[in-house]
C-alpha positions in Angstrom: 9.0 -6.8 9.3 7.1 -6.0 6.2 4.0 -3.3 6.7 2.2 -3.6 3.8 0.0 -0.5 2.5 -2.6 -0.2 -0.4 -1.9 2.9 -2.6 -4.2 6.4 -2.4 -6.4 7.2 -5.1 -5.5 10.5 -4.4 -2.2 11.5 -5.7 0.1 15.1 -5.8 1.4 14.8 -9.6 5.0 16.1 -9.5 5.9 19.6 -10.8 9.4 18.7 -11.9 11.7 16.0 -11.9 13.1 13.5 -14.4 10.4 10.7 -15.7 10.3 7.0 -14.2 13.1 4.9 -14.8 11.2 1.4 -15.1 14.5 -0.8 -14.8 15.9 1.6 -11.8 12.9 0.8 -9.4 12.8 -1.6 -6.5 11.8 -5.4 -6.9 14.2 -5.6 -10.8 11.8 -9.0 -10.8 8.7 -6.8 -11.8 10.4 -4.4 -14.7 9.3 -6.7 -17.2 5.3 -6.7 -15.6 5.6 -2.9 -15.1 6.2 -2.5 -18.3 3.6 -4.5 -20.0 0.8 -2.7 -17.3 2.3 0.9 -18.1 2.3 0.3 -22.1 -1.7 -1.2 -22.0 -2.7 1.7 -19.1 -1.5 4.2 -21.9 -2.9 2.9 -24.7 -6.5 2.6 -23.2 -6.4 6.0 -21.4 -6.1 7.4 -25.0 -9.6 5.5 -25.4 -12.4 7.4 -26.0 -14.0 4.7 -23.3 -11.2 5.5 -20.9 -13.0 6.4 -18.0 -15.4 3.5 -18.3 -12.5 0.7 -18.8 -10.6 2.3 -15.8 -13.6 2.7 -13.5 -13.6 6.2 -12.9 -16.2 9.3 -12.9 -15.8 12.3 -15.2 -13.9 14.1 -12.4 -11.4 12.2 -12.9 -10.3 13.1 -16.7 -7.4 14.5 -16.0 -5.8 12.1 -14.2 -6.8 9.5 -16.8 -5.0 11.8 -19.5 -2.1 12.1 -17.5 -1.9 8.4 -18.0 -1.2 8.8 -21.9 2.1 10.3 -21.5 3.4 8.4 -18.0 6.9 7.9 -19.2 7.8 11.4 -19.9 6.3 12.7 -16.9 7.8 14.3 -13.9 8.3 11.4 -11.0 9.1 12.3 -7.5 9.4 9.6 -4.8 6.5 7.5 -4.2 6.5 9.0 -0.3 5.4 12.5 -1.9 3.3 11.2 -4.8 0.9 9.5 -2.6 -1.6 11.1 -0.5 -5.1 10.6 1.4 -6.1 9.7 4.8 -3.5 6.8 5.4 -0.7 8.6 4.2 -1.5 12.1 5.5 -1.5 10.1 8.8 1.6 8.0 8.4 3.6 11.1 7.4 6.0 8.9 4.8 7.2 12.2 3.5 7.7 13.6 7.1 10.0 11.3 8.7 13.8 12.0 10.0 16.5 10.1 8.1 16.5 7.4 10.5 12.5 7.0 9.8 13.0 7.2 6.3 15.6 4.3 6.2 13.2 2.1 8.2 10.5 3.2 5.6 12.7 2.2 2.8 14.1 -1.2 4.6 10.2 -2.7 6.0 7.4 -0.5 3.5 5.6 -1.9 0.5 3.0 -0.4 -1.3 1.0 -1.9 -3.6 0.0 -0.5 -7.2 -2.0 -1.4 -9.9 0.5 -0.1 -12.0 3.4 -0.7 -10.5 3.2 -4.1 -8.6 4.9 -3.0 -4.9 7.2 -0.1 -4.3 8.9 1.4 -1.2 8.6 4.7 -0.3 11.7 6.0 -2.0 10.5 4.8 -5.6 10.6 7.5 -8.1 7.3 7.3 -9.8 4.9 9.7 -11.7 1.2 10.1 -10.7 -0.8 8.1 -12.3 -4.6 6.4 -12.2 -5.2 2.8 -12.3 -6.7 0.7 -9.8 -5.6 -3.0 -8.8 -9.4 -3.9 -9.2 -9.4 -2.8 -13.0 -9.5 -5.6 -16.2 -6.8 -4.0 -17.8 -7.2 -4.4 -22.1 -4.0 -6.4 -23.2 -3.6 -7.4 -19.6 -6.6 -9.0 -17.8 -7.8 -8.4 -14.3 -4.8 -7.3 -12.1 -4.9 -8.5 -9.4 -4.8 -12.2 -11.1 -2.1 -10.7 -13.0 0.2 -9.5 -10.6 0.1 -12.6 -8.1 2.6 -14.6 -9.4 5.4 -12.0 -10.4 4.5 -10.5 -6.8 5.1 -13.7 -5.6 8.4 -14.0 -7.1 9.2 -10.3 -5.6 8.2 -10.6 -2.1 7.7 -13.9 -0.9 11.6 -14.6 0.0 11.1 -11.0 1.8 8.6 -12.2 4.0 9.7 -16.0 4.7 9.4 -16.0 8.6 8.9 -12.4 9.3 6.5 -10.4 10.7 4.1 -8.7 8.3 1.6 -6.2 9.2 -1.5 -5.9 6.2 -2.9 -2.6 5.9 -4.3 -3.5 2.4 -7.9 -3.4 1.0 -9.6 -6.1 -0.7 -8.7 -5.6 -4.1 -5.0 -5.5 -3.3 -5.1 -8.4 -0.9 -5.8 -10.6 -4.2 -3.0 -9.6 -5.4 -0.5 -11.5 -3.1 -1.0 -13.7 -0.4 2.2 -13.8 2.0 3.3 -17.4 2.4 2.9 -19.9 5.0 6.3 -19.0 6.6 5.5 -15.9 7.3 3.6 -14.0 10.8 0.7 -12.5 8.7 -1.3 -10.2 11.0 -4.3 -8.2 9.4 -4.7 -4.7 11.0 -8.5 -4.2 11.8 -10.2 -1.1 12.9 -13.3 -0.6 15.3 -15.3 1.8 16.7 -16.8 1.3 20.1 -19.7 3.8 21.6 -21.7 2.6 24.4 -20.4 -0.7 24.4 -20.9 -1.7 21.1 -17.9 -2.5 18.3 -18.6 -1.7 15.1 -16.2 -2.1 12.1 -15.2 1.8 10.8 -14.2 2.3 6.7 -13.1 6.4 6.5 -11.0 6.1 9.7 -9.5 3.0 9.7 -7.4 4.6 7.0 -6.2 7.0 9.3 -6.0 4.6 12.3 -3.9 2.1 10.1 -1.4 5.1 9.1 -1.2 6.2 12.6 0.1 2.5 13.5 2.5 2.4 10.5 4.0 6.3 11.6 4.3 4.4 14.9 6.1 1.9 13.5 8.5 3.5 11.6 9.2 6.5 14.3 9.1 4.9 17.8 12.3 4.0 19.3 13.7 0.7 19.3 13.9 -1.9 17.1 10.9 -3.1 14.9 8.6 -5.8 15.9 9.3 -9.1 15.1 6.2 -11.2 16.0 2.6 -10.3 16.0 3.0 -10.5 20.1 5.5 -8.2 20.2 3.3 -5.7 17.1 0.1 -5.5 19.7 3.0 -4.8 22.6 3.8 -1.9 20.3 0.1 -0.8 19.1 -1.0 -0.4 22.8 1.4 2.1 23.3 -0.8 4.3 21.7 -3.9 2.9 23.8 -5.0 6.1 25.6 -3.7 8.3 22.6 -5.2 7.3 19.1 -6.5 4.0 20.9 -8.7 2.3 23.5 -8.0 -1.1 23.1 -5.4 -3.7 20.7 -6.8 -6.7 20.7 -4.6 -10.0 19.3 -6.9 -12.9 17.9 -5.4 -16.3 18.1 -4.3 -17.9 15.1 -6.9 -20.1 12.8 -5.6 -22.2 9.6 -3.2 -20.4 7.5 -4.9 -17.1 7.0 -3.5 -13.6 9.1 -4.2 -13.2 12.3 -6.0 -10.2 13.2 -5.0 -7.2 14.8 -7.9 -5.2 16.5 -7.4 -1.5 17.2 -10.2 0.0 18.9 -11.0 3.5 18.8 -13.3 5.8 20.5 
């Protein structure tokens, strides 16, 4: 199993620590990429256009400054680095040892930066979304798709991966044929009526992946045997899980229905 996450905007820069070590993290296939991303995000955050390149308000400043100097930079594991709805709900950083080892072994996160990471990834905050035309680089997501390809398709030839991703970082890697791709979708239904929800599906999706990673048992290996697991929390988080049947190649979906 492979649960794939998008990264949070929102991010806790570390107070201490050593900086990144590009060559040290996860997926060796993307160092060189990483590299290339992390030397152009630097060199336009020192821009006086910063802000506009990267997409970003003034609010925001500071984090785009922090970009300048990423390599000597305290890094903490990506698990504590990341925040925001999805991972305030999937508690990454909360997990017993044994969680923490599944997180390791079946998490990816996607980053604009970055590429994919698991949770134990030592990396600095930074700010660069996977929707950005990166100076020296191009539009990411384009970028990324074939080294991402390279890192993760063996990964998830025939197993069972679980898509929490956004837009932007779905165009970043497609899993491949082989694999049980199953999109996790999030509704709202009041007086009979279902209605797609944004703000908490984060939270919902993060719920599942805590789920996931903390239930007993082994992990799903199917998308039959995922919506087994989701509707355990039917009558908790949930009211319904819902399986679609497959069509073409793309994911099936997942429904999870809230109240």
């Amino acid at each position: 199993m492979l649960v794939l996450l998008p990264p949070s905007e929102a991010k806790a820069p570390p107070r201490r620590g050593r900086p990144v070590e590009v060559d040290q993290l996860s997926s060796p296939a993307l160092t060189a990429m990483r590299r290339k991303v992390a030397d152009a995000l630097a060199e336009v955050s020192a821009r006086e256009d910063a802000l506009e390149v990267l997409g970003v308000g003034a609010s925001l400043a500071d984090d785009v400054a922090r970009n300048v100097s990423l390599s000597r930079s305290p890094a903490a594991a990506a698990r504590h680095v990341y925040t925001g709805v999805l991972y305030g709900a999937a508690g990454l950083d909360r997990l017993t040892p044994t969680g923490r080892t599944r997180a390791a072994q079946h998490v990816r996160i996607f980053s604009g930066l970055w590429g994919v990471l698991t949770p134990e990834d030592v990396v600095p905050a930074y700010r660069l979304s996977m929707g950005v035309d990166l100076p020296g680089i191009g539009p990411l997501a384009p970028a990324w798709r074939e080294p991402l390809a390279d890192a993760l398709d063996a990964q998830a030839d025939g197993a069972l991966v679980v898509d929490c991703r956004s837009a932007a970082y779905l165009a970043a890697w497609t899993p491949p044929a082989s694999a049980d791709w199953v999109a996790v979708r999030v509704e709202r239904e009041q007086d009979g009526v279902r209605a797609v929800v944004s703000h908490n599906a984060k939270h919902t999706r993060g719920v599942l992946t805590r789920h996931l990673l903390s239930r007993r048992g082994r992990v799903p290996r199917d998308a039959e045997d995922l919506a087994r697991v989701a509707r355990e929390l039917v009558g908790t988080e949930l009211t319904a899980v819902e399986l679609a049947p497959r069509r073409g190649r793309g994911a099936r979906v997942l429904t999870l229905v809230v109240a």
